[in-house]
N, C-alpha and C positions, 0 to 999 in steps of 0.2 A: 931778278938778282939784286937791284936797288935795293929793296927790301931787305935782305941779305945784312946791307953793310950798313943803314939804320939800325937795325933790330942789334947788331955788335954795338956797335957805340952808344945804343942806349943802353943796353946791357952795362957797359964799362964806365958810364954815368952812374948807373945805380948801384955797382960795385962798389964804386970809390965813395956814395954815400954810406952803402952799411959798413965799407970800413971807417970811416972817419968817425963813426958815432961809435968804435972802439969793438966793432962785430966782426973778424980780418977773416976767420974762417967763414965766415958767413958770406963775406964778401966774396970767397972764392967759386962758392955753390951758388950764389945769384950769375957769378958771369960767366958759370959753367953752363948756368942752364938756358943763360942767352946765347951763348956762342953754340950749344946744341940745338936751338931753335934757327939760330941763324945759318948756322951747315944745313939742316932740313932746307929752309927756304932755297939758300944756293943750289943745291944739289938738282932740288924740283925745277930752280928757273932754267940751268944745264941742258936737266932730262928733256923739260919740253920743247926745247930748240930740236934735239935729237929725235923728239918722238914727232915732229912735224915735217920731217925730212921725206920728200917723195921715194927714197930707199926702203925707211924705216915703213912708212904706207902701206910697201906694195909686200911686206910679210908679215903676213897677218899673225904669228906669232911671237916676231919681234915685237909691234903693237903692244901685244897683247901685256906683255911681259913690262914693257918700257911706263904703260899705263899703271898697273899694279906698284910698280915703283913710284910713278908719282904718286899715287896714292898714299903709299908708305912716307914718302919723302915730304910732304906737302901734310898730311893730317896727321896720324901717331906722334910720327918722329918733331914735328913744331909743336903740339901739344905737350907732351912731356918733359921736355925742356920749358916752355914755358910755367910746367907745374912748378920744378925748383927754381924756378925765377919768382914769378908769383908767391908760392908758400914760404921758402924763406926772406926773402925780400920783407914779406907781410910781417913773419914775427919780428927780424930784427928792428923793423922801424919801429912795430909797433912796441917794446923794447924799449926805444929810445924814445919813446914818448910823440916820434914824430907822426903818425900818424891815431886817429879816434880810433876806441875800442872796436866800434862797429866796423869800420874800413880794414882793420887788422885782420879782425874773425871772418868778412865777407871773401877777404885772400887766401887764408888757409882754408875754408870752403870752394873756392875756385881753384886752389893749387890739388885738392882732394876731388875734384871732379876732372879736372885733367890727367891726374892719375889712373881714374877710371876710365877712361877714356884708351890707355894702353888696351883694355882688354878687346878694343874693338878689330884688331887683328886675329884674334879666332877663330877661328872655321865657324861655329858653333855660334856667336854673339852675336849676329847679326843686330840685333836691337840695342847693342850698345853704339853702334855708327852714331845716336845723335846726340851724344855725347861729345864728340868731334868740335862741331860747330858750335854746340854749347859754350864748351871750353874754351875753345878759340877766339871766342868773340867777349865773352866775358873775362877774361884774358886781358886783351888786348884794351877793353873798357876800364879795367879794375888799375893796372897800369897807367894809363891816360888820370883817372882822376886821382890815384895815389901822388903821379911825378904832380898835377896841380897841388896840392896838400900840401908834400912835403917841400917844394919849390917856394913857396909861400912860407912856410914855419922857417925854411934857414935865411930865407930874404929879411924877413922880422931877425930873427937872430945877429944878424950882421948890421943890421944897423943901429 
């Protein structure tokens, strides 16, 4: 659930960039789609407290049900929030000039694979599942060396 209240506050970091760079709606859909990534997280860390419970154990349909929920709670649901974090995050910077052509385009590419990535709740998609951790992980990468980027371009700027 740590997890949880990082993933908000860096959200709310990188809000208060795309607005400052003059992007305020955009700002609103970056820390929408953190704080929807970061409910996912909470909710999962919640669930598997609950789903470890020698009560929850000993019915195996409760299990059954509490698992599928992480599931949902934990892959989908932090993925697609991270997509409107990612894709727009990606064009307003890159927008602002703060981040390279390439780095922009590589976000709205990640923000469009995490998209895809919805459809792996389908009965039918099984083969989108790996799409999940795709997303997820290049996500959380794409992010990492975006905040180094643009951390660096407004450090140069202020001084």
């Amino acid at each position: 659930m740590t997890s949880a209240l990082v993933f908000t506050a860096f959200s709310a970091w990188l809000a208060s960039v795309v607005r400052s760079v003059g992007r305020a709606q955009d700002s609103l859909v970056v820390f929408a789609g953190g704080l929807f990534s970061a409910l996912g997280l909470f909710l999962n860390g919640a669930l598997q407290w609950v789903a470890e419970r020698p009560e929850t154990l000993a019915n195996d349909q409760a299990a059954q049900l509490l698992h599928q929920m992480l599931f949902v709670l934990g892959g989908p649901v932090v993925v697609v929030g991270s997509a409107l974090l990612v894709m727009v995050g990606a064009v307003s910077l890159l927008r602002a000039k703060l981040l390279p052509t390439w780095l922009g385009g590589l976000g709205v590419v990640i923000g469009l694979i995490d998209l895809a990535a919805l459809c792996s709740v389908l009965p039918e998609s099984v083969d989108m599942m790996i799409l999940l951790p795709i997303g997820r992980f290049t996500s959380m990468a794409w992010l990492l060396t975006a905040t180094i980027v643009v951390t660096r371009k407004l450090g140069k700027a202020r001084s």
